[in-house]
GUBAFI-897384 format. One record per residue (C-alpha): residue in three letters; x, y, z. Coordinates in steps of 0.25 Angstrom, whole numbers, plus 2048, in hexadecimal, padded with zeros to 3 digits. Layout:
// GUBAFI-897384
AlaXYZ ...
***
This chain:
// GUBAFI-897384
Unk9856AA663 Unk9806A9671 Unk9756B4675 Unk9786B8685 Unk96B6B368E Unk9676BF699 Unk9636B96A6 Unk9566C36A9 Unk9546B96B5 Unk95D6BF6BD Unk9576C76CA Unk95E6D46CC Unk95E6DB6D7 Unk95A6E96D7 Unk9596F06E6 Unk9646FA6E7 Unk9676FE6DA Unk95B70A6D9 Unk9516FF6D2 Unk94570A6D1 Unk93C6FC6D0 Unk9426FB6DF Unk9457096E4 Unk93770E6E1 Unk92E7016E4 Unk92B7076F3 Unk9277146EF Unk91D7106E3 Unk91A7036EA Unk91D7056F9 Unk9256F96FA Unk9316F36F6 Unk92E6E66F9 Unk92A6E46EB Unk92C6DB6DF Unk92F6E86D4 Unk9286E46C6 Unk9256F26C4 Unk92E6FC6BE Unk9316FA6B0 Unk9416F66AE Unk9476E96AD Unk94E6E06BA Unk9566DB6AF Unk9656DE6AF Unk9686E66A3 Unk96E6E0696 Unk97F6DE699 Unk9826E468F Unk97C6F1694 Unk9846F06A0 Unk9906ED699 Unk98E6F8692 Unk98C70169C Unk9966FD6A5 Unk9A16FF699 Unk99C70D697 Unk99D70E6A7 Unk9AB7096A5 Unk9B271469E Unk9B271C6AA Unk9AD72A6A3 Unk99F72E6A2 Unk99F73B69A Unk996741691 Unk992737686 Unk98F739676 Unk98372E673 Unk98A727668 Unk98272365A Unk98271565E Unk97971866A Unk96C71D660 Unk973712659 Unk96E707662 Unk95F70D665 Unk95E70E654 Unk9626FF653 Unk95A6FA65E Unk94E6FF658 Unk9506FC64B Unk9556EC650 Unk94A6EA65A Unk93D6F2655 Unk9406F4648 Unk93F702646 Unk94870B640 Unk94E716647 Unk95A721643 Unk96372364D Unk95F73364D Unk95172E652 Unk95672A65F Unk95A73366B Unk95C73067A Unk952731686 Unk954733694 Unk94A728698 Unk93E724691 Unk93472B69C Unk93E73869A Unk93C73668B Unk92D73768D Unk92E743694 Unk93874A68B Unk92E746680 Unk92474C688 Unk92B759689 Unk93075C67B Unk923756673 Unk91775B67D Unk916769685 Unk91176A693 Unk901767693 Unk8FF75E688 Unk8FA751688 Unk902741687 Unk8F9736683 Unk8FB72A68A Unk8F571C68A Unk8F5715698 Unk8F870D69F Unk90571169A Unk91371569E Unk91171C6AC Unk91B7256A9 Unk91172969D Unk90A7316A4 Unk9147376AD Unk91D73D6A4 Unk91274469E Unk90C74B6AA Unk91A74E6B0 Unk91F7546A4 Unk91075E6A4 Unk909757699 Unk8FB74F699 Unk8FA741698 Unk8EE73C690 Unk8EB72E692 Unk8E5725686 Unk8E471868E Unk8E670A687 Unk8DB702686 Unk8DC6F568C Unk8D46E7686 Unk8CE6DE68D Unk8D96D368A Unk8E36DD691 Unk8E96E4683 Unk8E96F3683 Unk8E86FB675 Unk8E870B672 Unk8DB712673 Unk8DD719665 Unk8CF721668 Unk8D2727675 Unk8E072A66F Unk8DA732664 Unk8CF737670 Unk8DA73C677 Unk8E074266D Unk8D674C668 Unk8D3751678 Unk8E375167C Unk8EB75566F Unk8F674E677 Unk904753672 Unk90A744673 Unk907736675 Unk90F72C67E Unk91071F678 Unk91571267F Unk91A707675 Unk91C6FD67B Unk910701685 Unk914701694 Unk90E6FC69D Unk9076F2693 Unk9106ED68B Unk90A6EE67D Unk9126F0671 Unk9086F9668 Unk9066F365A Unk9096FC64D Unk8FB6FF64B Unk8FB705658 Unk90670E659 Unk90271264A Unk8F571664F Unk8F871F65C Unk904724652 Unk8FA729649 Unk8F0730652 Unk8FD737657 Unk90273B64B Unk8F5741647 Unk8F374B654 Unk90274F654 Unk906745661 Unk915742664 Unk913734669 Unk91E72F672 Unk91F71F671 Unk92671B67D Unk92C70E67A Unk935709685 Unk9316FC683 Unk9326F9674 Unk93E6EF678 Unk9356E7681 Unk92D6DF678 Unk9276D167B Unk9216C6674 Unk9286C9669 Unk9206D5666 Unk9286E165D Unk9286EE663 Unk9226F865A Unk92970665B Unk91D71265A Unk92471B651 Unk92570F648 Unk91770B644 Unk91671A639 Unk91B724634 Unk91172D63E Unk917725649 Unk925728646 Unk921737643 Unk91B73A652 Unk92172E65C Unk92C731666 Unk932722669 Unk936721677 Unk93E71567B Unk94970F684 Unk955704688 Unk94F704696 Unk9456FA696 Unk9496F368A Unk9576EF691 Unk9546F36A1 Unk95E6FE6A0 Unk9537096A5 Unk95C70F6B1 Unk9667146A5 Unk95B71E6A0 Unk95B71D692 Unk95071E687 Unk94E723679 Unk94672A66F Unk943727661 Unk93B732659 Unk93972E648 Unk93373D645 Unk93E749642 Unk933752646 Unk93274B655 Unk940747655 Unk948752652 Unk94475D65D Unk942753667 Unk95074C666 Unk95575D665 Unk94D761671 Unk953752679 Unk962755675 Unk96076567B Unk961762688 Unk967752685 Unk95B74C689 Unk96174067E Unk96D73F684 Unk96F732688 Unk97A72E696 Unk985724695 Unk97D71869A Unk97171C692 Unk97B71A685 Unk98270D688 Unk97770568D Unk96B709683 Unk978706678 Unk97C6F967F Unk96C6F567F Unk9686F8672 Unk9766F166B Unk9786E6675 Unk96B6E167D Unk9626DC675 Unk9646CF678 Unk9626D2687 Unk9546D9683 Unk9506CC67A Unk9536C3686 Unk94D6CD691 Unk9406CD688 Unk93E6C0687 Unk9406BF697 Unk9356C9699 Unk92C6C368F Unk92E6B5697 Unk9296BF6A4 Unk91E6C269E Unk9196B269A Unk91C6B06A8 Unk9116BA6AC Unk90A6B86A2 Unk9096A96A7 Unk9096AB6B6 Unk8FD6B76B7 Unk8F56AE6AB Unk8F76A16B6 Unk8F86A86C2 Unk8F16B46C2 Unk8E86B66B6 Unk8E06C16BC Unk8EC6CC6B9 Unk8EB6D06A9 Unk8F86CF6A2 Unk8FA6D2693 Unk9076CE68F Unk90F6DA68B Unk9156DC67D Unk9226E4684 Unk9296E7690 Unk92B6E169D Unk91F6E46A4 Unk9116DD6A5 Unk9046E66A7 Unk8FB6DF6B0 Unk8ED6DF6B2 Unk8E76DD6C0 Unk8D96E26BE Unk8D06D56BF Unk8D76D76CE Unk8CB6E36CF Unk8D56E96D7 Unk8D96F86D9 Unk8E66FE6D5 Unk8E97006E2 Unk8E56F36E6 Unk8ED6EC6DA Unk8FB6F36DF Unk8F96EF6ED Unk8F66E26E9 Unk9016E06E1 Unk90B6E76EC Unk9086E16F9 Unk9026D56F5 Unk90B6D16E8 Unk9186D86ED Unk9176DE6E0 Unk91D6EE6DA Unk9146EE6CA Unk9116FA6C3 Unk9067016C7 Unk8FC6FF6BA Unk8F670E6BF Unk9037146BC Unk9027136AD Unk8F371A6AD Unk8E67166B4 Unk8E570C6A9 Unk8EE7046B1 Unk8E67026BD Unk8E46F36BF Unk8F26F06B9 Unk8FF6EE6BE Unk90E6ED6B6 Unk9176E36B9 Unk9256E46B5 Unk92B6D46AF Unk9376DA6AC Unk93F6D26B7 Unk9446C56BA Unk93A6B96B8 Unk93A6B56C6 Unk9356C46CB Unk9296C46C0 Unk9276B56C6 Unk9276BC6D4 Unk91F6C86CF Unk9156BE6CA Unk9126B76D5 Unk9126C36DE Unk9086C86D5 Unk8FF6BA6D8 Unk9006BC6E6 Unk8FD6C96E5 Unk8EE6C56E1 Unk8E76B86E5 Unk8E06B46D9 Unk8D36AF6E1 Unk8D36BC6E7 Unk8CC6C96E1 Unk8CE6D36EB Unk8DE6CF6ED Unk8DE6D46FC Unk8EC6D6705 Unk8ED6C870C Unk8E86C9719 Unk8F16CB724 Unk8F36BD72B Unk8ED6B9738 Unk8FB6B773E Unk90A6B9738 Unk9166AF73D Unk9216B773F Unk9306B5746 Unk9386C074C Unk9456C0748 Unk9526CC74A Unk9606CD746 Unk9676D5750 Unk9596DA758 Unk9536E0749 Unk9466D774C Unk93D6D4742 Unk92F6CD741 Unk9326C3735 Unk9266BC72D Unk9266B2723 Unk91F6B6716 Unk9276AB70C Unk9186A470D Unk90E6AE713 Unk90F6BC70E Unk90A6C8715 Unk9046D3713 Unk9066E071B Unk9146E071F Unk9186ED721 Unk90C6ED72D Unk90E6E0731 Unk91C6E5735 Unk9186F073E Unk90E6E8745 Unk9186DC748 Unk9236E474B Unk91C6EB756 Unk9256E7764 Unk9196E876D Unk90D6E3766 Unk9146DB75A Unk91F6D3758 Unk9296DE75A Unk9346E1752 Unk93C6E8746 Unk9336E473D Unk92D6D9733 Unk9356D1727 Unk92E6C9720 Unk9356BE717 Unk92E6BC70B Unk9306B1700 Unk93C6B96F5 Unk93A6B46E4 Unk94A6BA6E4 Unk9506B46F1 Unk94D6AC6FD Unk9456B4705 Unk93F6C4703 Unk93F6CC711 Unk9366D8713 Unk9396E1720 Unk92F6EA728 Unk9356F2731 Unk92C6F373D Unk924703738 Unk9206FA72B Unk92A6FF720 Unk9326F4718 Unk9426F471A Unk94A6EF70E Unk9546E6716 Unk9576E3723 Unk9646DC726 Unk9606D6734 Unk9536D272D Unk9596CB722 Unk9626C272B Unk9546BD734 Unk94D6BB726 Unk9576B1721 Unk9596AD72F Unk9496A972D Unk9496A2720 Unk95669A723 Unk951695731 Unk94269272B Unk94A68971F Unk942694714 Unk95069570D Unk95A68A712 Unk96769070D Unk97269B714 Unk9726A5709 Unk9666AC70A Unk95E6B5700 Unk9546BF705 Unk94C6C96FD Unk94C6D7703 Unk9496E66FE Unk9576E96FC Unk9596DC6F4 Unk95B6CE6F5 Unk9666CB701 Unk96D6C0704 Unk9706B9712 Unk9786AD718 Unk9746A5723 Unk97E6A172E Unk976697737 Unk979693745 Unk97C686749 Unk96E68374B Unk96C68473E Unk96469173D Unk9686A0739 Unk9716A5742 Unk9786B273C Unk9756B872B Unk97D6BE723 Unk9756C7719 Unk97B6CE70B Unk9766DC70E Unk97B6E0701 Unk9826EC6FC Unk9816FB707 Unk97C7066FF Unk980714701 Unk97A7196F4 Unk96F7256F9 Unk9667236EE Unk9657136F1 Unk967714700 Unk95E71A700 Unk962728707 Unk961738701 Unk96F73B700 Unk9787426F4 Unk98573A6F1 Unk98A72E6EF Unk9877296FE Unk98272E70B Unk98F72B714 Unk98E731722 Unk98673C71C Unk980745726 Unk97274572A Unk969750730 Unk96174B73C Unk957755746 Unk963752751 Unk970754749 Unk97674E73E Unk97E73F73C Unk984738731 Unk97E72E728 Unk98272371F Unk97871F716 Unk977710712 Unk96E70570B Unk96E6F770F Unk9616F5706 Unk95C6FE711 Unk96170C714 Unk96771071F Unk96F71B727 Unk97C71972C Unk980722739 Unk98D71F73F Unk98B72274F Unk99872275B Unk98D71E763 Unk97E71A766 Unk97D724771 Unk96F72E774 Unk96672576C Unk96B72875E Unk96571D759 Unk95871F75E Unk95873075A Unk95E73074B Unk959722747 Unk94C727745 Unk94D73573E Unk95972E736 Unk952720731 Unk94672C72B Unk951738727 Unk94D73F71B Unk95A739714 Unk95472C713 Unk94772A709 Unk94371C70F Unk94971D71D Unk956717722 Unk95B70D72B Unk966715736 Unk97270F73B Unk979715747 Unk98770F746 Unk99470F750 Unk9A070A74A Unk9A6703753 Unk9B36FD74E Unk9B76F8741 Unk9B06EC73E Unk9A46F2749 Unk9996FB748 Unk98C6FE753 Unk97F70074E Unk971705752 Unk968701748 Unk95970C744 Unk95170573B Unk94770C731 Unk93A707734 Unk93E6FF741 Unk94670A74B Unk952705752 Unk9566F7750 Unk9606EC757 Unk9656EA749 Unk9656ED73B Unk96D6E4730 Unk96D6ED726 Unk96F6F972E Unk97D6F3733 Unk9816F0725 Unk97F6FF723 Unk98770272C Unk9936FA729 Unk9926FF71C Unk99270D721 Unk99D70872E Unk9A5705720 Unk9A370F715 Unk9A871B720 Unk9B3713725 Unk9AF710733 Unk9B06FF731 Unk9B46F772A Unk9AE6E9726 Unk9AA6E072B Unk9A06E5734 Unk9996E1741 Unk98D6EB744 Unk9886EA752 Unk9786ED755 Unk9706ED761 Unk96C6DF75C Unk97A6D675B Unk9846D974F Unk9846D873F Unk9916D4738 Unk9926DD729 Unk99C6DB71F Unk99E6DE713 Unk9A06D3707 Unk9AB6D96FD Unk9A86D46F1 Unk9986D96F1 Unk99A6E36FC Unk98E6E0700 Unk98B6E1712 Unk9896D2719 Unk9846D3724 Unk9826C6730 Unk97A6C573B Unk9726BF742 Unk9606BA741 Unk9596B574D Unk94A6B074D Unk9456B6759 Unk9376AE75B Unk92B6AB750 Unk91D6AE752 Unk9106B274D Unk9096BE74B Unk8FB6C1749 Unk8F86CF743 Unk8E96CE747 Unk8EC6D0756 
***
């Protein structure tokens, strides 16, 4: 019998599909120009069969009110028993909303406002939250950490703790996040008993009892005695185990009657165990029918973790590193660095391009750590890796920014009059950019022009391009800028093929190269990729589906606006003419409108015939410009969906014209047009 093999090489692209590893990297980071390695789900696709299920359910067409069938306690039962060895009655088991919910549900039924949660950091950041949120007190009983990096319970302080905050309950992680460590029988025995004897519930959340390594046996709390099984709430999930963690299911197992029996009651009164449609057919369809996919996917993450552990023992033996016993994080230790916290993460984010988990946000006993996520394709931990070694020199002890260099080569190039000031980072990083991009750009005392791109060496395709407009801020993509960075790296014989692949914000995009008879790059035609007109991805504030010629309140009136993403947002206005400075008077209160939560780019558009559109082009960031690539796909888009074009398209800007069409089968925008190199130089910040 053959067994299926699960490719978990496979790089999958997550921008624009709501990736909260993506969506939120800016705000808790502030930039998206990141590797992500730090929220805790899987870039794995799912297990097949989850789809398939899934997408069979979808098929029937009806999505009415749904009975949770015998067989779906069935496969939570069986699981346990087959992969932990423990025993549990079908009657045992309800449903949760989501394991955080659970906590919190837990929280409400077991405790009352103004009683005390014992904890032991570093731990589970949402520990601590959940308790405060919910008008309890959290009680910290730190682990204590030996000097070879292994962390053990401090039983005395527990028992401290205890006599001075009668807590009503005690949270429990099993395995322990952001550690790793399975606790041994002995253990759990231990903390079980000291509970048992001051009348503490103690919630064991154990999210990742199906993510052991090594070979190492998970060992369920309530398991280890009879005291055990008569106070412990079990807490557990599909999410992590099979990367299913955006179909919000989790579970409860509770042994005692006494616990069990008002607490299921109290759930099932206002259906808190009431499990959705997809929550039923993917947590059935992973527990009957994915475990080869975990087997495989373990052993890929545990061949993650020899890797690091290899790489940071040869390359980078200053960062302390126990290997983990489960999940698919590694807790690192950066404290021979002598570093603050604060210093650590800037480090880590400007010099290492690097988005970890702060180690402060699982309890002050984090400070000098960081978590890094290995849950992802072995080529991106390699990248993570090394990123992390360049991030700190190892004959250096104070890890400063690198200096600023004495003078910066440069060429100007623009598609269509949107100039920009590129420079070559594939050997020669910089620092700074987002200032180094005001300064340049200057017309009368820099360089002068829209802004800065730097191209930048890409582990995923040809190239990566950064874009800073000329006020500093980072653009996702830039369609004019694009074409002039594989103009650039085409000409200089970097990449020596037509069919290009550049790194962006909004994903990796693909280019062909048409060259001139003198050989070099004469026009670039650029995938731009799928519009978006979802609001929420956009993104734009809107109610409905999509914002189509919706109208806008402005201090001089009102006009319509079509609101459209090209892995930028944008507003879409159609216009009979460019007359009394309309550009210059609702470009700037539009691109900042309350409607948009990271600005917009605006488009003033005159349909000129069927197959011709005008366009005026306000920038965010940069002001009016001769051109804007992705702007006059959004307009296309926007010419199309309100029937006022028809494809293909040409789009004329103050800067020459873009041809957009629209291939059929992807339905994805190409855009052509031209890059010219306008003249190379030097710059020298100092002056």
């Amino acid at each position: 019998m053959n067994t299926v093999s699960y490719n978990f090489d496979c790089v999958v692209d997550r921008h624009n599909t709501c990736s909260t590893k993506l969506e939120e990297m800016a705000i808790k980071f502030g930039s998206r120009d990141l590797l992500p390695l730090w929220i805790a789900d899987m870039d794995f696709e799912a297990c097949p069969c989850i789809l398939e299920a899934l997408r069979h359910r979808l098929d029937h067409g009806v999505l009415g009110y749904t009975t949770v069938p015998e067989t779906f306690w069935e496969s939570i039962s069986s699981w346990m028993l087959r992969r932990h060895g423990w025993k549990v009655n079908t009657d045992e088991i309800t449903f949760l909303p989501g394991l955080k919910k659970g906590l919190g549900l837990c929280i409400n039924f077991f405790t009352r406002p103004g009683d005390s949660i014992i904890i032991q950091p570093p731990v589970y950041h949402s520990f601590h939250s959940v308790i405060e949120g919910n008008g309890r007190r959290v009680v910290n009983n730190p682990l204590v950490m030996g000097e070879d990096g292994h962390y053990r319970m401090d039983f005395d302080g527990l028992s401290e703790l205890i006599r001075h905050e009668r807590p009503a309950m005690m949270f429990l992680c099993n395995p322990h996040n952001p550690i790793g460590l399975q606790w041994d029988a002995d253990t759990l025995r231990r903390v079980a008993s000291i509970c048992h004897s001051h009348g503490i519930t103690l919630v064991s959340d154990e999210i990742y009892s199906d993510m052991m390594l090594n070979g190492k046996k998970h060992i369920p709390t309530a398991s280890v005695s009879e005291e055990a099984a008569e106070i412990t709430v079990t807490l557990g999930a599909p999410s992590k185990t099979f990367n299913i963690p955006g179909i919000v299911s989790a579970w409860t197992i509770v042994k005692s009657a006494k616990l069990r029996e008002p607490f299921f009651n109290w759930l099932s009164a206002s259906e808190f165990n009431t499990p959705p449609i997809a929550a039923i057919v993917a947590t059935q369809a992973a527990y009957t029918g994915a475990e080869t996919w975990l087997d495989q996917a373990l052993q890929y993450l545990q061949g993650n973790i020899e890797y690091a552990d290899s790489f940071l023992k040869n390359e980078l033996d200053k960062v302390g590193f126990t290997i983990p016993d489960a999940t698919f994080a590694i807790w690192l230790n950066f404290r021979k660095f002598n570093l603050s916290q604060e210093e650590l993460v800037s480090t880590l984010i400007r010099r290492g391009r690097l988005a970890l988990s702060d180690g402060v946000s699982f309890g002050n006993e984090g400070t000098g750590f960081m978590r890094m996520n290995i849950g992802t394709p072995r080529p991106i931990v390699e990248e993570g890796l090394h990123r992390l070694k360049e991030a700190f020199s190892p004959a250096s002890e104070t890890h400063l920014m690198n200096p600023v260099p004495a003078d910066i080569k440069f060429v100007k190039m623009h598609g269509l009059g949107n100039d920009f000031v590129y420079v070559d980072c594939m050997e020669r990083p910089l620092d700074n950019l987002p200032q180094l991009a005001v300064d340049m750009s200057r017309r009368h005392v820099g360089v002068g022009a829209d802004g800065i791109i730097a191209i930048l060496p890409s582990t995923m395709a040809d190239c990566r391009m950064r874009i800073f407009n000329a006020d500093g801020s980072e653009a996702q993509m830039c369609g004019n800028g694009i074409r002039c960075v594989a103009k650039y790296i085409y000409d200089n014989k970097i990449v020596q093929k037509k069919h290009i692949s550049v790194e962006t914000l909004s994903g990796i995009k693909t280019v062909e190269i048409h060259p001139g008879i003198d050989g070099m790059t004469d026009t670039v035609t650029v995938d731009m990729g799928l519009p978006i007109m979802s609001p929420a991805a956009i993104p734009v504030t809107f109610e409905g589906n999509s914002m189509i010629e919706s109208p806008v309140k402005l201090t001089s009136g009102e006009v319509r606006v079509t609101a459209i993403s090209m892995g930028n947002p944008h507003g879409v206005v159609f216009v009979d003419s460019f007359n009394d400075s309309i550009v210059e008077n609702l470009g700037p209160e539009l691109e900042k409108h309350e409607i948009w939560p990271e600005k917009a780019n605006i488009e003033f558009v005159r349909v000129d015939s069927d197959n011709t559109l005008s366009m005026r082009a306000w920038e965010r960031g940069a002001g009016e410009t001769m051109a804007c690539g992705t702007g006059a796909c959004a307009a296309a888009a926007a010419a199309v969906t309100t029937g006022r074009a028809k494809w293909p398209l040409t789009v004329r800007l103050i800067g020459g014209n873009l041809s957009i069409d629209i291939d059929k089968k992807t339905g994805h925008l190409m855009m052509t047009g031209p890059a010219v190199t306008v003249f190379s130089g030097t710059y020298y910040p100092s002056c």
